[in-house]
C-alpha positions in Angstrom: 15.9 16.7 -10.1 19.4 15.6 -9.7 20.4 11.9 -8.4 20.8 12.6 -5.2 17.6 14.6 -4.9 16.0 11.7 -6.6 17.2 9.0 -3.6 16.6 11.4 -0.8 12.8 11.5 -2.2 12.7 8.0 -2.7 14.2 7.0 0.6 11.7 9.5 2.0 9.0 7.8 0.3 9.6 4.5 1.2 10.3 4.9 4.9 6.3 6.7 4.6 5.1 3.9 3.0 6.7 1.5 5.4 5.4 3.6 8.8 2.4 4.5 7.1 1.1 0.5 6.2 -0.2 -1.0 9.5 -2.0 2.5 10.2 -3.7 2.4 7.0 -5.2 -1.1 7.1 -6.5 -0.2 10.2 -7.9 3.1 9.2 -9.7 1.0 6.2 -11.1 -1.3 9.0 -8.7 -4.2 9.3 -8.0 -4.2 12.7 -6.5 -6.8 15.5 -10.0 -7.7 16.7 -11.2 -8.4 12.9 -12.9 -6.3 10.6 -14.8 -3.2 11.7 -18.4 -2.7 11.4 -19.3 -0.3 8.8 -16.1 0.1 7.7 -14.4 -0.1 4.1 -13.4 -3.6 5.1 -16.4 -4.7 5.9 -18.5 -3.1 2.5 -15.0 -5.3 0.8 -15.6 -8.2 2.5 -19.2 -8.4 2.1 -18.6 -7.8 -2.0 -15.7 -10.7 -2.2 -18.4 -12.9 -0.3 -21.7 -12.5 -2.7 -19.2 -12.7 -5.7 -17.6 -16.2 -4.3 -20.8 -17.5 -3.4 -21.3 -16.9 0.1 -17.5 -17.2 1.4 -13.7 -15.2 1.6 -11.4 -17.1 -0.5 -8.4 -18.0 0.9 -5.3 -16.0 -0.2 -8.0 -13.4 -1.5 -7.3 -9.9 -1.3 -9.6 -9.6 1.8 -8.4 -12.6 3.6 -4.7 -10.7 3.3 -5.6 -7.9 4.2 -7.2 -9.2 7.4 -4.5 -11.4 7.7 -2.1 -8.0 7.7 -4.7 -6.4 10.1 -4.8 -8.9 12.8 -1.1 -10.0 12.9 0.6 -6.7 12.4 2.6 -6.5 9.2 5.8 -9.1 8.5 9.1 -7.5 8.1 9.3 -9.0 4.4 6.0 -7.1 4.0 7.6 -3.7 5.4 10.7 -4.3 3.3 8.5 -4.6 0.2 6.1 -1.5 1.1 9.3 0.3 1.3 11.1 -0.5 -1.4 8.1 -0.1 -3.8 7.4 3.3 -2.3 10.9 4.3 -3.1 11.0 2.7 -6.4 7.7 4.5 -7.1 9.3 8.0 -6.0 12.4 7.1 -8.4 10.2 6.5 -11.0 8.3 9.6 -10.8 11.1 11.9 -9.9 12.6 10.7 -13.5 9.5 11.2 -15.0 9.6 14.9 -13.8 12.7 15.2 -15.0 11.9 14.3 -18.5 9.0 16.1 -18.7 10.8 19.5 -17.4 13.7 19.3 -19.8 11.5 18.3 -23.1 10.9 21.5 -25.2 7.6 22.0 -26.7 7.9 22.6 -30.7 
């Protein structure tokens, strides 16, 4: 794939990732009214709880998440959904780009 190729994927990418985010954690169950019953967040929750003793840690991957959930997701969060999306596309696009042009001996 050629370079500019390569950032239109990437830019792509990242601009999913970034409208794709607050859709996702609530389609996993971390909504603005909390975490949904029966949910993926919920069978997560109740996991980080019997292996903490009984409680969500603080700063924990579930107490983010449900942080992220309830109070929509920051701009500094969208910013870095993006860029890691696009990054990731870069990444790969290179990768595929290697892997076409090596010659098998």
């Amino acid at each position: 794939m050629d370079p500019v190729t390569t950032a239109v994927v990437g830019g792509a990418i990242g601009v999913g990732a970034v409208v794709a985010a607050p859709y996702a954690l609530g389609a996993i169950g971390f909504t603005q009214a909390g975490i949904a019953a029966s949910s993926i967040a919920a069978k997560m929750m109740s996991v980080a709880a019997i292996s903490n003793g009984g409680g969500i840690a603080a700063g924990g991957v579930v107490a983010t998440l449900q942080s992220l959930g309830a109070a929509g997701v920051s701009g500094a969060a969208t910013a870095a959904a993006g860029g890691i999306g696009a990054a990731a596309a870069g990444i790969g696009a290179a990768a595929a780009e290697l892997l076409a042009n090596m010659t098998m001996t």
